[in-house]
C-alpha positions as CSV (number, residue, x, y, z in Angstrom):
1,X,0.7,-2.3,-24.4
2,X,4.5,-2.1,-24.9
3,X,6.9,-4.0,-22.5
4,X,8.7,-2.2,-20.4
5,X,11.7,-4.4,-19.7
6,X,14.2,-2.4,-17.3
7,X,16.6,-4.4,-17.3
8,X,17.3,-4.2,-20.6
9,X,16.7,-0.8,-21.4
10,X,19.7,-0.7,-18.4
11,X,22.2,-1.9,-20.5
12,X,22.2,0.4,-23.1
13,X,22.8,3.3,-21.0
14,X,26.3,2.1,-19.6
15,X,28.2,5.1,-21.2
16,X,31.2,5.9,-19.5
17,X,29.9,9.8,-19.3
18,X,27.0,7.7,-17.6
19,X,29.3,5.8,-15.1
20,X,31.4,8.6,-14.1
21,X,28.3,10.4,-13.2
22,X,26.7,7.9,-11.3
23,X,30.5,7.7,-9.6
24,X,30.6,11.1,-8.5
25,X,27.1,11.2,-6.8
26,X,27.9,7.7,-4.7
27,X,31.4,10.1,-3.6
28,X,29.0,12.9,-2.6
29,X,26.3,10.9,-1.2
30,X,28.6,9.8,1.8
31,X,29.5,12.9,2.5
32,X,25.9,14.7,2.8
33,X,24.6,11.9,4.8
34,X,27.7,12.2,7.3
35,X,27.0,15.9,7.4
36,X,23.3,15.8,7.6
37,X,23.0,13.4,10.4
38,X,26.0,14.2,12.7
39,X,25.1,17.9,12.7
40,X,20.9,17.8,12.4
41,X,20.1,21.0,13.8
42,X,22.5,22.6,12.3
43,X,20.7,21.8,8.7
44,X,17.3,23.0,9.8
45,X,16.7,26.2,8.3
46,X,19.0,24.9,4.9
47,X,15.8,22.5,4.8
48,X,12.9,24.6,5.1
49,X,14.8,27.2,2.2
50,X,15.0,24.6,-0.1
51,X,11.5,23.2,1.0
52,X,10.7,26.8,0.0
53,X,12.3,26.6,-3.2
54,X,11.0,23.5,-4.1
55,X,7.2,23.8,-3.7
56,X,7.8,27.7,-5.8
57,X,9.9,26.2,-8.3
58,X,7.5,23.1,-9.0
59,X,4.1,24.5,-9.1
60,X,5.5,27.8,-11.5
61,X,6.7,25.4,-13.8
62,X,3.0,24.8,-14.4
63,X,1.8,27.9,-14.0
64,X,0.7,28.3,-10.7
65,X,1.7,30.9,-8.8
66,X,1.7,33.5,-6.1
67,X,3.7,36.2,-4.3
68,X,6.6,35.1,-2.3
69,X,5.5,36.5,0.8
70,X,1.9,34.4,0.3
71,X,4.1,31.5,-0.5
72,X,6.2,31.1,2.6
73,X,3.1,31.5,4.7
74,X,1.3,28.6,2.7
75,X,4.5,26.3,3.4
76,X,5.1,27.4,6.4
77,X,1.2,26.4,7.0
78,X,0.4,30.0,8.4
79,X,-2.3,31.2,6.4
80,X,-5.4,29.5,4.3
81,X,-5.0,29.4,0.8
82,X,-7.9,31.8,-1.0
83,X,-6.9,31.4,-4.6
84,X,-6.8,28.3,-6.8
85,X,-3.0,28.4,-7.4
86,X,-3.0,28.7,-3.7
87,X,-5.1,25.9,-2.8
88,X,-2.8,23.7,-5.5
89,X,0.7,24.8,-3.7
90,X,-1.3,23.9,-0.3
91,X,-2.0,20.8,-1.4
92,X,2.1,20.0,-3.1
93,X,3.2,21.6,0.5
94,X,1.4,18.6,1.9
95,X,2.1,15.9,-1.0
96,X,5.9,16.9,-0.1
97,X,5.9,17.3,3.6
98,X,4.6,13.4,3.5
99,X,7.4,12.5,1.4
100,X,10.2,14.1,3.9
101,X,8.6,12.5,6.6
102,X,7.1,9.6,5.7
103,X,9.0,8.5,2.5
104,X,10.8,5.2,4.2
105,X,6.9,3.9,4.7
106,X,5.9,5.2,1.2
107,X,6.4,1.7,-1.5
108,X,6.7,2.2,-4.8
109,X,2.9,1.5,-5.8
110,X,-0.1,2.6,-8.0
111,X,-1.6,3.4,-4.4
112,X,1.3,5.6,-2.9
113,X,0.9,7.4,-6.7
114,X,-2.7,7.9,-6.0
115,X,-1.8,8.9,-2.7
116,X,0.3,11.6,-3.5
117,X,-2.5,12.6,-6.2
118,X,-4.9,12.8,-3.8
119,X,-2.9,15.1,-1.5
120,X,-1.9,17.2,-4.5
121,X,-6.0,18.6,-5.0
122,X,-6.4,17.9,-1.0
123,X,-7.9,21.8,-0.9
124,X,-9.0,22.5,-4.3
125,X,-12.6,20.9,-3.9
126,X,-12.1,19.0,-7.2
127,X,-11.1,14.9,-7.0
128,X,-8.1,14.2,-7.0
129,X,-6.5,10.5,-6.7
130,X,-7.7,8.8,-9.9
131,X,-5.9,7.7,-12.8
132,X,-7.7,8.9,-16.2
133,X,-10.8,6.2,-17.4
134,X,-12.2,5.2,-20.2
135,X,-15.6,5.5,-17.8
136,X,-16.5,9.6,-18.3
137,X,-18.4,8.6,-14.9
138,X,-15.6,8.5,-13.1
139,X,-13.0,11.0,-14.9
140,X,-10.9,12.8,-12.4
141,X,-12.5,16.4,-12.3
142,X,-9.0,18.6,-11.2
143,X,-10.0,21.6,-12.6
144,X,-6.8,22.6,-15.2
145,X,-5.8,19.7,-17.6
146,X,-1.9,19.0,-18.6
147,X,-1.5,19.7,-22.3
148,X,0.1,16.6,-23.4
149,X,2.1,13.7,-22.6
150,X,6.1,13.3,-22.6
151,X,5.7,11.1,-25.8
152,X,3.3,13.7,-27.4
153,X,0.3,11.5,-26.6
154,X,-0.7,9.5,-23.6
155,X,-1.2,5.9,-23.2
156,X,-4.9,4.5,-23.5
157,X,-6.7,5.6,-20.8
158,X,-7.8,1.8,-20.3
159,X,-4.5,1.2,-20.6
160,X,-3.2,3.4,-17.3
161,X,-3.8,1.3,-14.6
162,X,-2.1,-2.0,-16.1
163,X,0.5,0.4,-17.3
164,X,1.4,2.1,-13.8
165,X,1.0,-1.4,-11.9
166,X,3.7,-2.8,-14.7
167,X,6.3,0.1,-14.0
168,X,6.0,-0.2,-10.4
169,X,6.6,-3.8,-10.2
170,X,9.2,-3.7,-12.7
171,X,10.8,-1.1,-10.6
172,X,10.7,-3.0,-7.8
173,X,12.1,-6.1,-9.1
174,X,14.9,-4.8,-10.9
175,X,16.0,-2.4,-8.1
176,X,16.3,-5.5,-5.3
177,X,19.3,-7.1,-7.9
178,X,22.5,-5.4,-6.7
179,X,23.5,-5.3,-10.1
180,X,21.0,-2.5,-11.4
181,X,21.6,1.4,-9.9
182,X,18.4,2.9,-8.8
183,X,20.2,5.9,-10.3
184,X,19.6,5.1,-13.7
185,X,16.5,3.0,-12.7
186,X,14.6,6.2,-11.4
187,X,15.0,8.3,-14.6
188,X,13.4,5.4,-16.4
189,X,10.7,5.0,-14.2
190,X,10.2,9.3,-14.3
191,X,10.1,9.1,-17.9
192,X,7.7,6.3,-18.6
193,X,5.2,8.0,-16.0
194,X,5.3,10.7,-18.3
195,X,4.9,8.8,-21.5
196,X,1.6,6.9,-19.7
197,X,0.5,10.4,-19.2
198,X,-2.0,8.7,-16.0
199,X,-3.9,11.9,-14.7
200,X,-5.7,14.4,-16.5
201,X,-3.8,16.9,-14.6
202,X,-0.9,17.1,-12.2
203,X,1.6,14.6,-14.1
204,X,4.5,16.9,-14.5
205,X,4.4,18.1,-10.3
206,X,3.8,14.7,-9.2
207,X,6.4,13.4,-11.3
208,X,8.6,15.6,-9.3
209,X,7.1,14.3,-6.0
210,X,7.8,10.7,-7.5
211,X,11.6,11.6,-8.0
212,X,12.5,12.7,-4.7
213,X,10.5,9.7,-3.3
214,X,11.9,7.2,-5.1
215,X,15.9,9.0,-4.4
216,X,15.5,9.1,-1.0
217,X,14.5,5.7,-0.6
218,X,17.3,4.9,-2.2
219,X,19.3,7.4,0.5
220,X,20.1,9.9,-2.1
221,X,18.7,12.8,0.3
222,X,19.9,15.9,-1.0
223,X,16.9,17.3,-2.5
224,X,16.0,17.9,0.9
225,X,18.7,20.3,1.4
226,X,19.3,21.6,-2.0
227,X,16.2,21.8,-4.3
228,X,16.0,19.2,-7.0
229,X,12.8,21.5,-8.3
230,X,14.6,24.9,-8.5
231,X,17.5,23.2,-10.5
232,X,15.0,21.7,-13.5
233,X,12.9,24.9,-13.2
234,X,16.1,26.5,-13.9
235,X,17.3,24.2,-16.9
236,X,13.5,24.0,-17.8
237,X,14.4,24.2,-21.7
238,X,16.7,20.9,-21.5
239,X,14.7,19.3,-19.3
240,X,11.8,19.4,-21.7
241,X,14.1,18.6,-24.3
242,X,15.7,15.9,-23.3
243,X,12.3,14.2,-22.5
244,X,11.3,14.8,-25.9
245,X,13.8,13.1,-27.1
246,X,13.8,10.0,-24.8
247,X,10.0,9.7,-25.5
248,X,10.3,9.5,-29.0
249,X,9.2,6.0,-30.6
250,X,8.1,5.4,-26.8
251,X,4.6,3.7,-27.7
252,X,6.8,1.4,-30.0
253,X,9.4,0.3,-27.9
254,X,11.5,2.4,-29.9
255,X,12.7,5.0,-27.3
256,X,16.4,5.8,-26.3
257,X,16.6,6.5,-21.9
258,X,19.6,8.1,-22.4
259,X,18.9,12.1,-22.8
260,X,16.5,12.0,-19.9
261,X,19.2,9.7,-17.6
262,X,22.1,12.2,-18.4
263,X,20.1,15.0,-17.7
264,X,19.0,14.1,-14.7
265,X,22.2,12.5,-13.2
266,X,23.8,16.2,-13.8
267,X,20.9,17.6,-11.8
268,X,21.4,15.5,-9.2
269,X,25.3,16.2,-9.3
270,X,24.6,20.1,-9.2
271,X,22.5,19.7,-6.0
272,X,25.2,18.1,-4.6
273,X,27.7,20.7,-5.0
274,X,25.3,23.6,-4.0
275,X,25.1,21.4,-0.6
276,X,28.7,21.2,-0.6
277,X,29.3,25.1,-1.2
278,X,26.5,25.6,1.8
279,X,28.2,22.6,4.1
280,X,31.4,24.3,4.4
281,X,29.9,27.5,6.1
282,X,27.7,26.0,8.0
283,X,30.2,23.1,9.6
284,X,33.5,25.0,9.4
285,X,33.1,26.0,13.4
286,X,34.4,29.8,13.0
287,X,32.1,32.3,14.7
288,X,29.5,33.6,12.7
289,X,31.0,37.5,11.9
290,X,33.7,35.3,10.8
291,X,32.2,33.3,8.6
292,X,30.5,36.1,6.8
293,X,33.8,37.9,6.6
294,X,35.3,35.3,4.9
295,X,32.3,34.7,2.4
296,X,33.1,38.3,0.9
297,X,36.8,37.6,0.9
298,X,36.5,34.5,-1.1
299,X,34.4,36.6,-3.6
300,X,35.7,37.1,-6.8
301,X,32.3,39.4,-7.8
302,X,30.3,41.7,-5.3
303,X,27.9,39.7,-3.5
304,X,24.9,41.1,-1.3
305,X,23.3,40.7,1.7
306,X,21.2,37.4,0.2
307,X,24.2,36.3,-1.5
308,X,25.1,35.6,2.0
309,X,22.0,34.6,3.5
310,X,21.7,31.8,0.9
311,X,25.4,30.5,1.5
312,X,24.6,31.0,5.9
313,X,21.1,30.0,6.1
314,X,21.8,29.4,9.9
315,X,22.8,33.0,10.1
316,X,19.8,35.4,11.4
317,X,19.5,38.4,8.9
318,X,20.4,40.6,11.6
319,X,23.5,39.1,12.3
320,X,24.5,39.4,8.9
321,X,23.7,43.4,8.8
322,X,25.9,43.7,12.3
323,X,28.9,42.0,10.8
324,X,28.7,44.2,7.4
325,X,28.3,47.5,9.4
326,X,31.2,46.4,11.4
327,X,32.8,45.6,8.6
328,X,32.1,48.4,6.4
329,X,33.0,50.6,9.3
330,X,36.4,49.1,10.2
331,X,37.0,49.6,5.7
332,X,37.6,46.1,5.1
333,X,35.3,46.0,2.8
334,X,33.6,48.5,0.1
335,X,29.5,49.0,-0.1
336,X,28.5,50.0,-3.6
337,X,25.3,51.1,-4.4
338,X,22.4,51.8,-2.0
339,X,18.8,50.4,-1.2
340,X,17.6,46.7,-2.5
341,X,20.8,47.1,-4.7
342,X,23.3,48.0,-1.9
343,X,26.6,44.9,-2.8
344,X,29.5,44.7,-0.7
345,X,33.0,43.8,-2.1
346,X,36.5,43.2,0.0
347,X,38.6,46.1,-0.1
348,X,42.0,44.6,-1.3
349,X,44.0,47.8,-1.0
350,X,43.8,47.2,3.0
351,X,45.3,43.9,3.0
């Protein structure tokens, strides 16, 4: 079993790409907090869309899926899930939801992992909520298996317990010093999950699960708002990349953090500034017409109907279709196209 040694792994990644970085997300962290909690309600909806996002995002990266329309009624806990992709989002709707709510009460242990496991095959029928044994008796049955570890192969299976107990407690200790960023901490952690490889199914989702966890216990809350999920599923070719390369020579100690850490330190950043483009709209106090007036107007592009739902997510869709008609009416601005495709631009030559 190869030591893990945070601390020391720590040092090596004090780049100044690395610092500045970590810099800019302590600047934005005040800020969404401030927002978040002085206007709550006001965030509401922004949190179920990116709740929305996340679960979709996730669980497709794996390839489970199913329509949208089936989606929002699984999260939205409206319908019972029939297929087995269903039953799987069902059960990372629920793995997630007790994260949100729950996640100053959730510690960073092998149980809270097994917890979370547990939840994420809670209506599949299979077991979920065991870490892979060298006893076939009692192998974790989830169905569909993950391929392969981060590091190309996983740890000993007799190996994953002591493994997951180590990085947890090592987590732990080197987070309480002052000294040591759970910014660059987390990635770490994230990575060497991967590398132990501790399910037979489910590592990549509940890795996921485990980030947002262990960022908003350490207040870093805007996955909540902005999905953490959509942006990797998005970037899905670096991420794997980058923890290909910080898994290499993993098994011998070998391993460099630093891809993985940089990569994930600019995801964080670009949930940040998708809040901070939504914050504006939502806590700039103009009526709402208004606000969707000056969305188009600040366009440089045509931008649609959900080009504006996304950036007024406290604006009802019917609100938004009253203030373009208005709009469209009083030749501000210029509707192009027609149907699904209809886009809406300012008219400059009226100003």
């Amino acid at each position: 079993m190869r030591s893990l040694g945070y601390k020391d792994r720590y040092i090596r990644l004090l780049q100044p790409d690395i610092v500045s970085l970590v810099s800019q997300i302590h600047e934005q962290k005040v800020r969404q907090i401030f927002a978040t909690e002085t206007k709550a309600d006001s965030f509401a909806q922004l949190a179920e869309r990116a709740k929305i996002k996340s679960i979709k995002a996730s669980n497709q990266m794996e390839g489970i899926d199913t329509s949208d329309s089936r989606l929002k009624k699984i999260v939205c806990d409206k319908t019972v899930p029939k297929t087995c992709s269903e039953k799987e989002i069902a059960g990372y709707r629920e793995a997630l939801n007790g994260i949100c709510q729950n996640y100053a009460y959730m510690p960073v242990k092998p149980s809270t992992i097994l917890q979370l496991h547990q939840e994420l095959y809670k209506f599949t029928g299979n077991k979920g909520g065991y870490f892979r044994s060298p006893d076939d008796a009692v192998v974790a049955q989830t169905g569909r298996q993950d391929s392969e570890a981060a590091g190309g192969r996983p740890a000993a299976a007799g190996e994953v317990a002591e493994y997951i107990n180590a990085i947890c407690q090592d987590f732990q200790d080197t987070c309480r010093d002052p000294l040591y960023d759970p910014l660059l901490v987390i990635p770490m952690f994230i990575l060497d999950f991967l590398c132990v490889h501790p399910f037979y199914a489910g590592n990549r989702r509940i890795s996921r699960l485990l980030t947002l966890l262990l960022l908003y216990r350490s207040e870093y809350t805007v996955g909540m708002y902005s999905s953490i999920e959509k942006l990797i599923e998005k970037t899905k070719g670096s991420y794997e990349k980058t923890l290909r390369d910080s898994a290499l020579g993993w098994h011998e100690g070998s391993n460099h953090d630093l891809p993985f850490v940089r990569y994930m330190l600019k995801i964080i950043i670009a949930a940040y500034r998708d809040f901070s483009s939504v914050q504006f709209t939502i806590t700039s106090g103009m009526p709402k017409p208004e606000r969707v007036r000056e969305i188009i107007r600040n366009s440089s592009k045509k931008i649609t109907r959900a080009d504006i739902m996304k950036k007024c997510p406290d604006i009802s869709r019917v609100t938004v279709e009253r203030a373009l008609t208005e709009m469209v009416k009083n030749q501000e601005i210029l509707k192009i196209g027609g149907g699904r495709y209809t886009a809406y631009t300012w008219n400059r030559e009226k100003e």
